[in-house]
Backbone as numpy.savetxt, mean C-alpha at the origin, in Angstrom:
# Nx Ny Nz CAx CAy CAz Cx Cy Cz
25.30 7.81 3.02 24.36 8.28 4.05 24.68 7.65 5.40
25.04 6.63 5.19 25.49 5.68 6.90 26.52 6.33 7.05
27.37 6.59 6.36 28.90 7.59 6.85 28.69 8.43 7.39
27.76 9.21 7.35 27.07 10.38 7.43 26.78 10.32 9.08
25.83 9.21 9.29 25.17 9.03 10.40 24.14 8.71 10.22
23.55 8.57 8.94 21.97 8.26 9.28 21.96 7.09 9.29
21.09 6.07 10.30 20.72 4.55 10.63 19.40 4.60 10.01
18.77 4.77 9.77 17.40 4.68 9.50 17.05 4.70 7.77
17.57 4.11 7.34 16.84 4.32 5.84 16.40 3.50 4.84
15.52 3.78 4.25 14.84 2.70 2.87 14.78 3.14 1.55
14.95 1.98 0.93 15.42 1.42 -0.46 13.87 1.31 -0.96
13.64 1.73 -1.98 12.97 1.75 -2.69 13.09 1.05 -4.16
11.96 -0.37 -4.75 12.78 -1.50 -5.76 11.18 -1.98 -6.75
11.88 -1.80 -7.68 10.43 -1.95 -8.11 10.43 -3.55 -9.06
9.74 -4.28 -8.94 10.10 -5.81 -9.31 8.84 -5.94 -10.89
9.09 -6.80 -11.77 8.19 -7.16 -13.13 8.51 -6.59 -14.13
9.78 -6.00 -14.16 9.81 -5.19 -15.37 10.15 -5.97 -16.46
9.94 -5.60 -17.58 10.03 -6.69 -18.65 11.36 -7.32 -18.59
12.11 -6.50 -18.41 13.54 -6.30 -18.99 14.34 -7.36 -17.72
13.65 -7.50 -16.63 14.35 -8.14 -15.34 14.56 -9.38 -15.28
15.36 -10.21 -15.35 15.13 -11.44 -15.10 15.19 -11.70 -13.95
15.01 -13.32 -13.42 14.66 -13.77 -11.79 15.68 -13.43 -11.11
16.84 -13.96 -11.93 18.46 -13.64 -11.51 19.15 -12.71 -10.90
18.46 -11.18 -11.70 18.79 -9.88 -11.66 17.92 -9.66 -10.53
16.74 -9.51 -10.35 15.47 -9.57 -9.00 16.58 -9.85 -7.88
16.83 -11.34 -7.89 17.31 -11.79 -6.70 18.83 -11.38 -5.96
19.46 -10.63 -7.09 20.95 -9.80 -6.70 20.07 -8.52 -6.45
19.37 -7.78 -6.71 18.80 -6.83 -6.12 18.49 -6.43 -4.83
18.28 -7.38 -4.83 17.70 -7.97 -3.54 18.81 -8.19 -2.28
19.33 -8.92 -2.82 20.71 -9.47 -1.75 21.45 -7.89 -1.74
21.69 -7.33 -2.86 22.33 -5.95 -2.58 21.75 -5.25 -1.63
20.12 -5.01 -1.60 19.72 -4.14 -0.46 19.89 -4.97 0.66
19.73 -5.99 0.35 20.08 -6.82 2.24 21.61 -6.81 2.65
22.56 -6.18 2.05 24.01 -6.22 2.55 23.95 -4.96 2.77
23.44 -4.13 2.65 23.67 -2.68 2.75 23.18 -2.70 4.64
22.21 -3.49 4.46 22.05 -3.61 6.02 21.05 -2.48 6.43
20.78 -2.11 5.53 18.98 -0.72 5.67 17.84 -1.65 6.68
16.84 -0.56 7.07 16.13 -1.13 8.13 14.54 -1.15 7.00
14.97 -0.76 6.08 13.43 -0.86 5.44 13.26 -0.92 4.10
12.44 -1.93 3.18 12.21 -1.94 1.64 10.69 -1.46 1.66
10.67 -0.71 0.55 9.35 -0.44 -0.19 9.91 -0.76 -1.79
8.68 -2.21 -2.11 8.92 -2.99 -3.54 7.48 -2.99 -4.09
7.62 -2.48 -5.30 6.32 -2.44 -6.34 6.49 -3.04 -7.54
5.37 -3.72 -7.57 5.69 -4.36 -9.01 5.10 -3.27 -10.18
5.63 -3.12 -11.09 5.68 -2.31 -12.32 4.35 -2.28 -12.59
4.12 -0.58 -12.66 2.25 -0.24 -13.14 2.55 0.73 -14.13
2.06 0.08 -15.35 2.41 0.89 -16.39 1.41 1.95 -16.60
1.50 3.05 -16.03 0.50 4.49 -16.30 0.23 5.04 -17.31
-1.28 5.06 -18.04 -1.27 5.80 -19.34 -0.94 6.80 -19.41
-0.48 7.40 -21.06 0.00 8.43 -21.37 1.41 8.96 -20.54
2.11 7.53 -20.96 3.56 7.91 -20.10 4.56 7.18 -21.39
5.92 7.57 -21.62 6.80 7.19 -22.43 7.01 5.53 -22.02
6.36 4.75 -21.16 6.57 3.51 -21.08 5.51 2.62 -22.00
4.11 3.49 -21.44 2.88 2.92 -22.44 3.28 3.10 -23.31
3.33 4.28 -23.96 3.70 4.69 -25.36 4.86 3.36 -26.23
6.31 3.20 -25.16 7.13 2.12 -26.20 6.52 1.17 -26.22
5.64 0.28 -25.21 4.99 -1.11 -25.08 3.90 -1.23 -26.22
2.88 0.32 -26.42 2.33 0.09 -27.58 2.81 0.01 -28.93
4.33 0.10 -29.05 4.53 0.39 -30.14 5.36 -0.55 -30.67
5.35 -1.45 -29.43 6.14 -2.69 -29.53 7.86 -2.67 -29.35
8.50 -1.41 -29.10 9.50 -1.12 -29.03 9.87 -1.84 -27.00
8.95 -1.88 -25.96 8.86 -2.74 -25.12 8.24 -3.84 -25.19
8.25 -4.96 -24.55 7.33 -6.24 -24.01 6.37 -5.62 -23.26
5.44 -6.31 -23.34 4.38 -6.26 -22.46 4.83 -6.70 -20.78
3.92 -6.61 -19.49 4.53 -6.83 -18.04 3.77 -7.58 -18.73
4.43 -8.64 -17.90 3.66 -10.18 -17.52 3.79 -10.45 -16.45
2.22 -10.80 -15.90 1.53 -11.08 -14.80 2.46 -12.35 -14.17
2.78 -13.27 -14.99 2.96 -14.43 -13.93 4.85 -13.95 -14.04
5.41 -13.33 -14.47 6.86 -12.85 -14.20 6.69 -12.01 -12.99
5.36 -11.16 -12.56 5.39 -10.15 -11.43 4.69 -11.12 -10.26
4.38 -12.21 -10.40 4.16 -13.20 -9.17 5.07 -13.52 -8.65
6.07 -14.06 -9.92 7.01 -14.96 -9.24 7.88 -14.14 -8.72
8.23 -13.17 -8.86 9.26 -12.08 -7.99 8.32 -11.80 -7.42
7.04 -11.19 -6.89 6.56 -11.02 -5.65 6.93 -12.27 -4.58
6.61 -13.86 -5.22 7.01 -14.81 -4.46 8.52 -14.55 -3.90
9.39 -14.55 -4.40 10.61 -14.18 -4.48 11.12 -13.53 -3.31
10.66 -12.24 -3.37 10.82 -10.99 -2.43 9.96 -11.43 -1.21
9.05 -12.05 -0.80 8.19 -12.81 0.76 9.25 -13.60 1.27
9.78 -14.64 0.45 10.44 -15.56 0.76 12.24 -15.23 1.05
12.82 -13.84 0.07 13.77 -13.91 0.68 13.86 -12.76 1.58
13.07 -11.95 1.68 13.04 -10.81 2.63 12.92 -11.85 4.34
11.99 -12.72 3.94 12.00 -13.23 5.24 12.84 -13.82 5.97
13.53 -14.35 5.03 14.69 -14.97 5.46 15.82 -13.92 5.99
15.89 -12.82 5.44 17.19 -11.64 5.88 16.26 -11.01 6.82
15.40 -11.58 7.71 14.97 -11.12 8.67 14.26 -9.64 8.56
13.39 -9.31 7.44 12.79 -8.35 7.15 11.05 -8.90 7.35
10.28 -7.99 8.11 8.81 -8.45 8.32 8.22 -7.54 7.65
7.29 -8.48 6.45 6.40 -7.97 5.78 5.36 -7.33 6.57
5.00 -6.15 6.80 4.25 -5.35 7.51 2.82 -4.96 6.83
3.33 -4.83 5.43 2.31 -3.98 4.81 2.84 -5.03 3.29
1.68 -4.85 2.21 2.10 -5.67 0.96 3.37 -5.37 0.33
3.25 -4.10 -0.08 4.69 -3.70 -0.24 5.62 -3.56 0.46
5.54 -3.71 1.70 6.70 -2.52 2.67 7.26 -4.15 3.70
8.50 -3.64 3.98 9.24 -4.61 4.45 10.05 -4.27 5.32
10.05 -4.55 7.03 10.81 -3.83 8.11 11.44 -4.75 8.52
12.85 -4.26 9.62 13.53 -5.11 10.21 13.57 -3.85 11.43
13.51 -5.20 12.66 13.44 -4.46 14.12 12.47 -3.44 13.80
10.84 -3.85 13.56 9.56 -3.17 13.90 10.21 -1.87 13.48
11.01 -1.23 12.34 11.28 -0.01 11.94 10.13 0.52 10.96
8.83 0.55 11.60 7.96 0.88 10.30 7.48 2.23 9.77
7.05 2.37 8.70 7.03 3.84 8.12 6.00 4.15 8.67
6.62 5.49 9.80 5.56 6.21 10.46 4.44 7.06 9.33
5.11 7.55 8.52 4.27 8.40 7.27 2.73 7.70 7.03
3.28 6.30 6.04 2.62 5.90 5.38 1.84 4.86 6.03
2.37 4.00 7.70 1.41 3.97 8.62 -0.05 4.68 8.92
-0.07 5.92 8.80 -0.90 6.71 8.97 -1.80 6.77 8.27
-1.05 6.23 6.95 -2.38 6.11 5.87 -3.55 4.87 6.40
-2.42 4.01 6.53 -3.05 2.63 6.19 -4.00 2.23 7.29
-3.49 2.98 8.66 -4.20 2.27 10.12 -5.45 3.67 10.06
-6.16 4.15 8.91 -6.71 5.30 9.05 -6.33 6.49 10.03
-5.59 6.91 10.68 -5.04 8.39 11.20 -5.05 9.35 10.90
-5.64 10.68 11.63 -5.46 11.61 10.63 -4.09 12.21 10.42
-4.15 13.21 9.60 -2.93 14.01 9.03 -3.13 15.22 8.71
-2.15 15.96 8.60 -2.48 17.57 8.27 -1.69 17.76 7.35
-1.78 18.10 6.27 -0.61 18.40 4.72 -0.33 19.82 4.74
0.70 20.32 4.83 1.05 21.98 4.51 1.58 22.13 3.27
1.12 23.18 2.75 2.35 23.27 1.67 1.22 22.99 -0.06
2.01 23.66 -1.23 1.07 23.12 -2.33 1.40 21.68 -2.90
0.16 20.97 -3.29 -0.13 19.53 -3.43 -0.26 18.64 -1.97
-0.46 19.43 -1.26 -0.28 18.50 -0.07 -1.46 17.91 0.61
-1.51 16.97 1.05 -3.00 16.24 1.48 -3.42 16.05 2.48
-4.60 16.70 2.90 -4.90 16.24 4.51 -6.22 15.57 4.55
-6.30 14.98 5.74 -7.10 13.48 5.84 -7.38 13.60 7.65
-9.05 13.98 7.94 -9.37 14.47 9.35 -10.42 13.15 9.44
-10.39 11.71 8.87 -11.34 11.06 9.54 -12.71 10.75 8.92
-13.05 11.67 8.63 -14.26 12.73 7.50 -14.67 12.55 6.10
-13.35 13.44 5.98 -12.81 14.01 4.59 -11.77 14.02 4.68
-11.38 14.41 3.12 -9.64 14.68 2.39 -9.74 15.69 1.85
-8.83 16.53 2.12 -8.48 17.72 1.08 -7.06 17.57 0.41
-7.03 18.55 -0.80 -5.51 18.41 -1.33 -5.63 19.86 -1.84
-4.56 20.44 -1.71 -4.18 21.94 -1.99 -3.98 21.80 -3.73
-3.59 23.23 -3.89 -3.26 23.60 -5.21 -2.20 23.21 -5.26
-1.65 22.61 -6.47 -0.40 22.16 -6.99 0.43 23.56 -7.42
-0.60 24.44 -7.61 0.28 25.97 -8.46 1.06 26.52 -7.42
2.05 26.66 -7.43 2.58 27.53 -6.31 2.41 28.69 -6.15
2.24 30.06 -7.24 1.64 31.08 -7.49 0.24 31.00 -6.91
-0.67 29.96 -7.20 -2.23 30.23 -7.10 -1.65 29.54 -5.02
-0.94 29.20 -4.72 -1.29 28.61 -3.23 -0.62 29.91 -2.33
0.26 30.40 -2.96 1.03 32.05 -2.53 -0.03 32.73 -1.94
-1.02 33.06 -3.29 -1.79 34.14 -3.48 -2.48 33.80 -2.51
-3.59 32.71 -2.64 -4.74 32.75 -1.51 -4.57 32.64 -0.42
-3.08 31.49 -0.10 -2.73 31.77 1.62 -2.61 32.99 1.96
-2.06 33.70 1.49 -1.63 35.19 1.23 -3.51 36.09 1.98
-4.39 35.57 1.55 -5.60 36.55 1.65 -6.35 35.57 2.77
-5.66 34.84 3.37 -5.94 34.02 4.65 -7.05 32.94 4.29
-6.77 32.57 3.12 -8.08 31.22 2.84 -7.28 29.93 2.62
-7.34 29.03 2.41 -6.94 27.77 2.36 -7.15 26.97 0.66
-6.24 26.92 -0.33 -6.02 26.14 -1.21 -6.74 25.40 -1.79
-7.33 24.68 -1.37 -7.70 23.20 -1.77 -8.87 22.99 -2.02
-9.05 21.80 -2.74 -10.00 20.94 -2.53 -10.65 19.95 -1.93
-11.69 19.83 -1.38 -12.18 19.08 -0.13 -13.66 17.89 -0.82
-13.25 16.51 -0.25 -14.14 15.80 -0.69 -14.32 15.51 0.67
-16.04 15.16 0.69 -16.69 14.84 2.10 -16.45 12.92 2.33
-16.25 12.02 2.31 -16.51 10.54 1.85 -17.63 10.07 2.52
-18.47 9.37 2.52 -19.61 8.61 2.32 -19.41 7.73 3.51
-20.20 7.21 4.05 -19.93 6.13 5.10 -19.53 4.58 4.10
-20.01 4.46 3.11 -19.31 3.52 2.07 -18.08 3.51 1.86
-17.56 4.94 1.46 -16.56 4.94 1.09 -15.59 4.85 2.32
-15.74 5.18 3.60 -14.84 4.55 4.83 -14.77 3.54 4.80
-15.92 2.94 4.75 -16.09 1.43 4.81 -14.91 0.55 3.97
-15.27 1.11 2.87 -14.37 0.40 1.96 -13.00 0.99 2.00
-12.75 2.13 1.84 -11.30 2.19 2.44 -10.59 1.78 3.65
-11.36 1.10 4.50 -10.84 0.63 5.91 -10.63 -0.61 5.47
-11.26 -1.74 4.52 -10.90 -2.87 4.29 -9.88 -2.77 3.51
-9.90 -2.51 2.62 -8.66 -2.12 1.57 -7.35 -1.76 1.62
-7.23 -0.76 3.03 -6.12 -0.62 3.81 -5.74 -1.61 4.75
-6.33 -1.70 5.64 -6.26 -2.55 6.80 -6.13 -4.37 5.95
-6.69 -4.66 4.83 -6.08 -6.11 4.49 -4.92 -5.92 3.56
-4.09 -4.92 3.85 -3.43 -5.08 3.29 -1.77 -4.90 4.29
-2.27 -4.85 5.99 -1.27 -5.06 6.69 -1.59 -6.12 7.25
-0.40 -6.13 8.05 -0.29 -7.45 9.21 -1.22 -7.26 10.21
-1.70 -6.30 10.63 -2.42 -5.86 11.89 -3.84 -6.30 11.44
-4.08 -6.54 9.99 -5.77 -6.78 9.25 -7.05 -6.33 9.59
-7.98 -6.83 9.59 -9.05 -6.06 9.23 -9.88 -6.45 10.69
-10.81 -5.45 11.13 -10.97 -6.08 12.50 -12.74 -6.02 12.58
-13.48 -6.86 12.47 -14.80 -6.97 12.65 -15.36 -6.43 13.48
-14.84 -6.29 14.66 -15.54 -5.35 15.65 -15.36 -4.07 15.86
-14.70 -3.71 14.95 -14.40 -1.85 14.62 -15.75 -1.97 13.92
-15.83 -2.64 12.61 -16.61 -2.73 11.53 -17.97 -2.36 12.14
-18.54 -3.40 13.10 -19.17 -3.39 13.71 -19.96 -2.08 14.59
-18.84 -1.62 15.13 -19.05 -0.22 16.32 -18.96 1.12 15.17
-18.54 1.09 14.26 -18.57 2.52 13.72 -19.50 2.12 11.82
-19.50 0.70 11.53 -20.62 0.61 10.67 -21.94 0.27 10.47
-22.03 -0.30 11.78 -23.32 -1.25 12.08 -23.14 -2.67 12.15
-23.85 -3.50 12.97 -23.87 -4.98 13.10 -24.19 -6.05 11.86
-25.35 -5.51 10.96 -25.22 -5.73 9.55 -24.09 -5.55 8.65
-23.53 -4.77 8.52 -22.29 -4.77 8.18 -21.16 -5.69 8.03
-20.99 -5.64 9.64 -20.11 -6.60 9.94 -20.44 -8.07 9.56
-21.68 -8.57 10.10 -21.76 -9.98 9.75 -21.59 -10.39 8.56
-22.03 -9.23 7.13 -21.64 -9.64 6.13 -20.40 -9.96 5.67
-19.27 -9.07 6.59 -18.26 -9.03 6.46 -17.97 -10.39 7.03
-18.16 -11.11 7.87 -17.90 -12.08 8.58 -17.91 -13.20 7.62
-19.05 -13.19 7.32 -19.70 -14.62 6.37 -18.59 -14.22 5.03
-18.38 -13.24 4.38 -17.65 -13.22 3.21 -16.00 -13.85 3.83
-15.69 -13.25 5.01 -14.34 -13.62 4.87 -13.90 -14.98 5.47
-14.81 -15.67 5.91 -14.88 -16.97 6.28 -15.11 -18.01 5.06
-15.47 -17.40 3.76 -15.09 -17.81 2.68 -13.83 -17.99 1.83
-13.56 -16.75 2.16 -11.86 -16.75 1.87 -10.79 -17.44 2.63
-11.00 -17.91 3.91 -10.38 -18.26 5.11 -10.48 -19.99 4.68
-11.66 -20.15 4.27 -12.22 -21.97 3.84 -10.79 -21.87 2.04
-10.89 -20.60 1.75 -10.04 -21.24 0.33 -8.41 -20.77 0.86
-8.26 -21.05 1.81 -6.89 -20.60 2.19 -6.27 -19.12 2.25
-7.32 -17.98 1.66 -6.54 -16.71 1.52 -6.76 -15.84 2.26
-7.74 -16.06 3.70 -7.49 -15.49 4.73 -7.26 -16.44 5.92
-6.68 -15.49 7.00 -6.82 -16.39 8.57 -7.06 -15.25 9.65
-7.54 -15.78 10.55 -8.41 -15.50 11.82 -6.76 -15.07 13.14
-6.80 -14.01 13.03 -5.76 -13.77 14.00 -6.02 -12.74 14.99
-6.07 -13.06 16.77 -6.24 -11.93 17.53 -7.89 -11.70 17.05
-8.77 -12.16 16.50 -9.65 -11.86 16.41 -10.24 -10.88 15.20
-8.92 -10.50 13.97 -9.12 -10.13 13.06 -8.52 -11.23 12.02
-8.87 -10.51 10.82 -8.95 -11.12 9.84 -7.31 -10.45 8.89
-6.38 -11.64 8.44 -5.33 -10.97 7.93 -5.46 -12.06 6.79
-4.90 -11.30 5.83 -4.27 -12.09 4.37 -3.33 -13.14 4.80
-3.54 -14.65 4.39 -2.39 -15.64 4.39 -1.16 -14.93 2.76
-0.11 -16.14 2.87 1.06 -15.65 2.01 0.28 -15.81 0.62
-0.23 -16.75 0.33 -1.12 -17.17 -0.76 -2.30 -15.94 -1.25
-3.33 -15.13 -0.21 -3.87 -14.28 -0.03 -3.54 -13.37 -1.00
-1.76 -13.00 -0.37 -1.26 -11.51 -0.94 -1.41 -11.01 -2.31
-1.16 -12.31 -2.96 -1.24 -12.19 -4.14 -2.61 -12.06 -5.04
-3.60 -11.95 -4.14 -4.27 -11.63 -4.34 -5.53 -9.93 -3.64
-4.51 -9.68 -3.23 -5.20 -9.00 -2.29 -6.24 -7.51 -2.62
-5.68 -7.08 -4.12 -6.73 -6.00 -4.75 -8.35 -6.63 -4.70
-8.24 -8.08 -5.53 -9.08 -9.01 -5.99 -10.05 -8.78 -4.16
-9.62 -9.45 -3.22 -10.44 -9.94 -2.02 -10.73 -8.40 -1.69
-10.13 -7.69 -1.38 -10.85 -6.44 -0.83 -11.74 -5.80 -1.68
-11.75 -5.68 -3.12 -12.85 -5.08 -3.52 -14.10 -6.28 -3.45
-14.19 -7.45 -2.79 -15.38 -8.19 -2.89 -16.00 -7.67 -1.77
-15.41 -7.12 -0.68 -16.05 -6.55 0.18 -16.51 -5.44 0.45
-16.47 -4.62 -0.63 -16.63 -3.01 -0.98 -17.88 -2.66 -0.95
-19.13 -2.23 -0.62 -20.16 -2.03 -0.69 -20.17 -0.36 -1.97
-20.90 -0.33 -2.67 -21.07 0.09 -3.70 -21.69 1.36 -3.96
């Protein structure tokens, strides 16, 4: 692809698999950093039910993931990405020279989007819709000038909580005085007092006036954002 001409591209690496050792992780690793790419997206292994992976793990024909094997390569990947001069942007996602994924940016800093096409997802702020996956059934009705999909309205909760959830999970973090202006002043202070808890146990810090995950944090970071989820 660089022969080609394209400068711009990312590696996609998924770290915890049973089968991986630290060894193998860390040549992985060094391989995508010689290639000289401007961007990693790394996931640690989520074993999805009713998939041929659950299926061998129940049957004992795999190992089970283990949690503290998918730490220590998360540790792993902070520490040497940083060093090959890659900035953790987002939990998973890893840039060099501020090359960050405009796409999936969009998710995370709430933006809207417009999805064309069947299975495709759009997101106005609001609500989300997602089209028909059938390509026949998305033919037909575009075809009679109606629109595909399905449309969920979300809740002022559910912004709520998807704005923390996203937003602590970049560098840019979570910002109290958004919270504030588009959830209410109650809101926020709760938000305040909770994350000044986390900040006293080391897994957040106070930056620019928002609130971001420390390195320690990350590893926890499903855990802290749903404490702030209103229900």
């Amino acid at each position: 692809a660089q022969s080609a001409g394209f400068n711009n591209i990312t590696i996609d690496l998924i770290y915890g698999t049973p089968l991986l050792t630290d060894a193998q992780w860390k040549k992985n690793l060094h391989t995508a950093f010689d290639l000289n790419v401007q961007h990693l997206s790394c996931y640690a292994l989520t074993v999805e039910p009713r998939t041929a992976l659950a299926s061998f793990i129940e049957k004992g024909n795999q190992p089970q993931v283990d949690d503290s094997k998918q730490a220590t390569h998360f540790g792993m990947l902070m520490d040497l990405a940083e060093k090959n001069g890659f900035e953790q942007y987002e939990i998973s996602n890893f840039a060099r020279n501020g090359q960050y994924s405009r796409h999936n940016s969009s998710y995370w800093l709430g933006e809207k989007y417009l999805g064309i096409g069947p299975s495709a997802h759009s997101f106005n702020g609001e609500s989300r819709q997602w089209n028909s996956r059938n390509n026949h059934e998305y033919i037909k009705i575009t075809g009679e000038g109606k629109v595909p999909a399905v449309k969920e309205t979300l809740t002022r909760e559910n912004r709520f909580n998807e704005y923390v959830m996203t937003s602590l999970r970049t560098m840019w973090g979570c910002d109290p005085e958004k919270i504030k202006n588009e959830f209410g002043k109650e809101r926020a202070e709760t938000f305040l007092k909770q994350a000044m808890q986390f900040a006293n146990e080391g897994l957040m810090v106070s930056q620019n006036e928002k609130f971001v995950l420390t390195k320690k944090g990350k590893y926890f970071a499903d855990r802290i954002a749903s404490e702030f989820f209103v229900l």
